[in-house]
C-alpha positions as CSV (number, residue, x, y, z in Angstrom):
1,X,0.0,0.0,0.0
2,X,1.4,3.8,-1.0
3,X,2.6,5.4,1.9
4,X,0.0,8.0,0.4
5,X,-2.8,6.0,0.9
6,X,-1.6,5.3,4.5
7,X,-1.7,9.0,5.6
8,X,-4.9,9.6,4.1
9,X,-6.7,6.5,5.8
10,X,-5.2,7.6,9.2
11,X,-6.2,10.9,8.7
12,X,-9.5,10.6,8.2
13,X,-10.2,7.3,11.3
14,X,-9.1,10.1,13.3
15,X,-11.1,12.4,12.0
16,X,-14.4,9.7,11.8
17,X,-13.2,8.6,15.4
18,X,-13.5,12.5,16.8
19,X,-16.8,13.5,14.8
20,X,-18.5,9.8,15.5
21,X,-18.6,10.3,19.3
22,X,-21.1,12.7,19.1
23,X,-23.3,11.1,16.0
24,X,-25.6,8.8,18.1
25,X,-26.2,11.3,21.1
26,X,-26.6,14.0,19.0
27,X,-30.3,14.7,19.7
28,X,-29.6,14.4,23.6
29,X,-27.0,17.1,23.6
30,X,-29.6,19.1,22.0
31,X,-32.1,18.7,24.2
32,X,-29.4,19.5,26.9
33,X,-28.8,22.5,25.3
34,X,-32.8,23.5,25.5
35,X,-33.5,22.5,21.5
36,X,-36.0,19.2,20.6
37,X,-36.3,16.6,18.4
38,X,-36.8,19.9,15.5
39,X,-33.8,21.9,16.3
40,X,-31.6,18.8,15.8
41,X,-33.1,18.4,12.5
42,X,-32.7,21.8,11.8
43,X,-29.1,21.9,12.8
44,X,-28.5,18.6,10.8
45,X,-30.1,20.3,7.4
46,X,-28.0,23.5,7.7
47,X,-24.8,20.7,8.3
48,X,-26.0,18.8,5.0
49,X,-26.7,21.8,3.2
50,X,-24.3,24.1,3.3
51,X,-21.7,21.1,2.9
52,X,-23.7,20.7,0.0
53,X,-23.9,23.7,-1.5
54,X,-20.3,25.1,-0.9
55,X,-18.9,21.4,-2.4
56,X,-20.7,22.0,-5.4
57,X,-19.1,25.4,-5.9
58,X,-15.6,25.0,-4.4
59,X,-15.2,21.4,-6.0
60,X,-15.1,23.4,-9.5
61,X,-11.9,25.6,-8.6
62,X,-10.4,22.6,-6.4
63,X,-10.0,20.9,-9.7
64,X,-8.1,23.9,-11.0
65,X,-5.5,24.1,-7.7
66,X,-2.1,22.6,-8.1
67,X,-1.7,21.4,-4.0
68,X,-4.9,20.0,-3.0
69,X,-3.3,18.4,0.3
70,X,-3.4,22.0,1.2
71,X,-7.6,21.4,0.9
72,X,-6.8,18.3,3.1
73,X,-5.4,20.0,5.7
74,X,-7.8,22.9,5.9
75,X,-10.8,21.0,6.1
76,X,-9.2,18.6,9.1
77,X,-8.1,21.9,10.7
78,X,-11.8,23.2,10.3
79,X,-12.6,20.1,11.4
80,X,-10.6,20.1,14.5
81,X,-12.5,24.3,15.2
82,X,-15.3,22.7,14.6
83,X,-15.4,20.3,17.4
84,X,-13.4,22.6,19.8
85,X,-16.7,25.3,19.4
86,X,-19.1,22.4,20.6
87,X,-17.4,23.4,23.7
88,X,-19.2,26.6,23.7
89,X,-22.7,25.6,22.2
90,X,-25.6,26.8,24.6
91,X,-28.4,28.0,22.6
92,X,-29.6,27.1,19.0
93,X,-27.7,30.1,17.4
94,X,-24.0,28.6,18.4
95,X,-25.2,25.1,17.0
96,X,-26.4,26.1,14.1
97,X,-22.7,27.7,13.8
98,X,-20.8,24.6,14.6
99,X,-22.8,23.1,11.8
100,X,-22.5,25.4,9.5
101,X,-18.2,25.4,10.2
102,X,-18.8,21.3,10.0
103,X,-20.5,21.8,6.8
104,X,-17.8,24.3,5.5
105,X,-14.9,21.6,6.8
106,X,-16.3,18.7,4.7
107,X,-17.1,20.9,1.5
108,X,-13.5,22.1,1.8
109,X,-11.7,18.6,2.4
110,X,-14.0,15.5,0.7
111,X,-13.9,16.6,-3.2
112,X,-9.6,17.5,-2.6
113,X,-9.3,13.9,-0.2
114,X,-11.3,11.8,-3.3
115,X,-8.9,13.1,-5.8
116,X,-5.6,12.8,-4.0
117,X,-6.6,9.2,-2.4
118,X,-7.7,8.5,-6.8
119,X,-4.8,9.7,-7.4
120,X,-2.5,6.9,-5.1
121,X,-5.3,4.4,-5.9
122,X,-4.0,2.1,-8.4
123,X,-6.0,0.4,-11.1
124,X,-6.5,-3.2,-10.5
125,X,-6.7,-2.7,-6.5
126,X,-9.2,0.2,-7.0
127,X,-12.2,-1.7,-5.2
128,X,-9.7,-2.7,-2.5
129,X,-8.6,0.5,-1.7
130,X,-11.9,2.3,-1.8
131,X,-13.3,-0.4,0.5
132,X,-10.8,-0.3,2.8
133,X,-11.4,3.4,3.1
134,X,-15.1,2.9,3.8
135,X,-14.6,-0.2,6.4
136,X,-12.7,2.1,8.1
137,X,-14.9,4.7,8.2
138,X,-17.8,2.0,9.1
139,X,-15.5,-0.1,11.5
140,X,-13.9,3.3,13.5
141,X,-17.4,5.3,13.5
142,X,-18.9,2.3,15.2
143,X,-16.4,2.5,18.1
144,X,-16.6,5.9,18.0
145,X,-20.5,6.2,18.8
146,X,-19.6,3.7,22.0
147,X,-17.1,5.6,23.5
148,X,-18.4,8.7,22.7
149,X,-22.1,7.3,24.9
150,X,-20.0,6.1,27.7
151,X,-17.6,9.1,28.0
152,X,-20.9,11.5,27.9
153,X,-22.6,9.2,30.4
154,X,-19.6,9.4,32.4
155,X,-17.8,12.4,32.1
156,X,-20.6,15.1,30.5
157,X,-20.7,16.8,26.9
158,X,-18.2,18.8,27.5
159,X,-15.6,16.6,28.7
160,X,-16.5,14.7,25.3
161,X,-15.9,17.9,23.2
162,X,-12.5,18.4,24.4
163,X,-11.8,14.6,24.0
164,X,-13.1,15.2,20.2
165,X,-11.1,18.3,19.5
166,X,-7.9,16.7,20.7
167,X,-8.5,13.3,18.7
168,X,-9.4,15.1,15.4
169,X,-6.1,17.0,16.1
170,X,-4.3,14.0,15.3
171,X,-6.2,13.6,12.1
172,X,-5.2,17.2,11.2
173,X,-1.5,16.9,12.1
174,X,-1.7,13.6,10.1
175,X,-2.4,14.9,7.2
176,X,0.6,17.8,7.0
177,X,2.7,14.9,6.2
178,X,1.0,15.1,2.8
179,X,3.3,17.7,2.1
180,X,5.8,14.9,1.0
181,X,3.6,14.2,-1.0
182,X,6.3,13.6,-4.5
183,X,8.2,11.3,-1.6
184,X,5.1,8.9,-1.2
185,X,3.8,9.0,-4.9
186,X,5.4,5.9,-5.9
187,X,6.6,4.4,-2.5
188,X,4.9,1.3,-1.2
């Protein structure tokens, strides 16, 4: 496997271990928060949507840029912000930001992580590669939505935030090393 690949697939568990903590207790936190069952769906849309929206129109001049890793590492940083301001959620307005940064993290990283991991991908191990990517992401969100129960169980929302911002910080600092990238092109 290209060292490439590698950096890519333990960027993002990190990344799907941080942001699948909160996925299943979602609605609670909410609720804690003084929203219902509406203002997680509400937050959720604006997540969805503007990730949408902004992929569709920054996917366009992605294609033109000559570093995408730079993309890579943006959207794990924003990532990374994202999950430190669930710290300071409290009312509906500061969730619906959080979601919106979430939304503008994925937009900015998932069309410039396709085509570098593409890229390293090589022919004949394509459906290998791509579905080792998504049983990771399957395999480490699963985890993620235990731990991330029994540490707000335990510990509180807040203790779980930090928790998040630190483990998708290793997911961010991952991915600098794409920088070599010319180094790992062709290395196994």
């Amino acid at each position: 496997m290209k060292q490439g690949i590698k950096i890519l697939l333990i960027s993002d568990s990190w990344i799907n271990l941080s942001l699948g903590m909160i996925g299943p207790i979602y609605a609670i936190f909410v609720e804690q928060i003084g929203g219902d069952i509406l203002d997680a769906s509400w937050a959720y849309s604006v997540y969805m949507i503007t990730a949408g929206v902004v992929m569709y129109l920054l996917s366009k001049w992605e294609d033109r840029a000559k570093h995408k890793e730079k993309f890579v590492v943006l959207g794990y940083a924003l990532t990374s912000l994202a999950c430190l301001s669930y710290i300071f959620v409290y009312n509906q307005a500061t969730l619906l930001f959080t979601q919106v940064l979430l939304g503008l993290s994925v937009a900015i990283l998932s069309p410039a992580f396709d085509a570098i991991y593409s890229h390293y991908v090589k022919a004949k191990e394509e459906a290998s590669n791509w579905g080792l990517w998504e049983a990771l992401s399957f395999i480490v969100t699963g985890l993620a939505a235990v731990i991330g129960g029994y540490m707000a169980n335990m510990f509180g929302f807040r203790t779980l935030f930090v928790v998040m911002f630190i483990i998708s910080l290793f997911g961010a600092l991952n991915s600098i090393r794409l920088y070599n990238k010319k180094k790992y092109l062709n290395k196994e």
